[in-house]
C-alpha positions as CSV (number, residue, x, y, z in Angstrom):
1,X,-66.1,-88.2,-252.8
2,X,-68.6,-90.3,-251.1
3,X,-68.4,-94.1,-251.2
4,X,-71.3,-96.4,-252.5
5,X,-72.7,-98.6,-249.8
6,X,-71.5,-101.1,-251.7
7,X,-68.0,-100.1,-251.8
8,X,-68.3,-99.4,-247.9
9,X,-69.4,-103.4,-247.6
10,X,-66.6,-104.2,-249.4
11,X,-64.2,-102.1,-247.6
12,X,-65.3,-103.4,-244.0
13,X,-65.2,-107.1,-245.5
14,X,-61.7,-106.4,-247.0
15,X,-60.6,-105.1,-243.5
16,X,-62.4,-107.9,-241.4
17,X,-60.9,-110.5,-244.1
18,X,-57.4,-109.5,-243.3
19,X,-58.2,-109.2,-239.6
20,X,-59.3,-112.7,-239.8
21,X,-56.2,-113.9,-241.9
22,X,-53.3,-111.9,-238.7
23,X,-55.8,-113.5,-236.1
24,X,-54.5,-116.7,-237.7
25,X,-51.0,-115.5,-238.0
26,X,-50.8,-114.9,-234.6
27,X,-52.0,-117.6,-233.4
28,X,-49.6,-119.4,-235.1
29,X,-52.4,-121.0,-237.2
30,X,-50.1,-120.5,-240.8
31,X,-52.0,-123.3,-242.6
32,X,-55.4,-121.6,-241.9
33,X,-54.0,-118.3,-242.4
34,X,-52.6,-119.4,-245.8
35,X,-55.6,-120.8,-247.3
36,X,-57.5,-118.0,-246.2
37,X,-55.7,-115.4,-247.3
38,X,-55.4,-117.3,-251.0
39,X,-59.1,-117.4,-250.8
40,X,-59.8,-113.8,-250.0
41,X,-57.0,-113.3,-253.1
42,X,-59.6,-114.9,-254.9
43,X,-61.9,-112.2,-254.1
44,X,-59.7,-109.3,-254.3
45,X,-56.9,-110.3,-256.4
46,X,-54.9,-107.2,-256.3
47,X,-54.8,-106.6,-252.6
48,X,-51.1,-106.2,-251.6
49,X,-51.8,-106.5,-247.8
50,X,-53.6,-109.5,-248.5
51,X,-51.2,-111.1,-251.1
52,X,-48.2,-110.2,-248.3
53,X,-50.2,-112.2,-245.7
54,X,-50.4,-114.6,-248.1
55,X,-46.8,-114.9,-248.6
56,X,-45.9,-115.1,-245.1
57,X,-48.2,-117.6,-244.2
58,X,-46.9,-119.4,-247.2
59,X,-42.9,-118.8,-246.1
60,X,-43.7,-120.1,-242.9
61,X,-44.8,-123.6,-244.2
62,X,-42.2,-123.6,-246.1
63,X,-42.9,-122.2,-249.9
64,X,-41.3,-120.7,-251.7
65,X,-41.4,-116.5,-252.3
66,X,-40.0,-113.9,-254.4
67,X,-38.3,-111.7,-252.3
68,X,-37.5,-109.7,-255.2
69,X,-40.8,-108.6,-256.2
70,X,-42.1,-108.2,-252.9
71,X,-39.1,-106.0,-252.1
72,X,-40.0,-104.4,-255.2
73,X,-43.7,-103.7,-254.2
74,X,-43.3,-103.0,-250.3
75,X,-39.7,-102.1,-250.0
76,X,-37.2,-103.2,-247.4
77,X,-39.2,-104.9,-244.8
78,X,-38.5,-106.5,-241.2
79,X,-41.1,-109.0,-243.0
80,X,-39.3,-109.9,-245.7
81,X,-36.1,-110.4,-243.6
82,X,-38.1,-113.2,-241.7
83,X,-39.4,-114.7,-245.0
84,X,-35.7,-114.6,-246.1
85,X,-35.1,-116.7,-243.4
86,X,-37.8,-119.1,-243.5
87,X,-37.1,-120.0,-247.5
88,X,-36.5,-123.5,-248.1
89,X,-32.6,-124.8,-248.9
């Protein structure tokens, strides 16, 4: 099936969005990386890679997940570990 032009703009946006939201991650930039990523959810509100980015920049300033959905949706993750971690007391 051949895609739309459309849906191929939306497909390299979608990839460049979540490029731009790890470039932030791993630069350590998790506030940046957090509001971008909830801003591209925004835009594509079921995107799991997006909405996990999302949630790890979030765990990493210290909000709060569900693990137990995001297990639920990705499976057992090194990810998830870390966020396990990182969940406020």
């Amino acid at each position: 099936m051949k895609q739309s032009r459309h849906e191929a703009a939306m497909t390299a946006e979608l990839s460049a969005a979540i490029g731009l939201v790890w470039g932030h991650i791993g630069a350590m930039q998790h506030e940046e990386a957090y509001a971008l990523s909830s801003a591209c959810l925004e835009l594509w509100p079921g995107e799991r890679h997006l909405r996990l980015l999302a949630v790890y920049a979030g765990a990493e300033l210290g909000h709060a997940a569900d693990l137990a959905s995001l297990r639920q949706e990705f499976g057992e993750q090194p990810c998830l570990d870390l966020m396990a971690r990182r969940q406020p007391a």
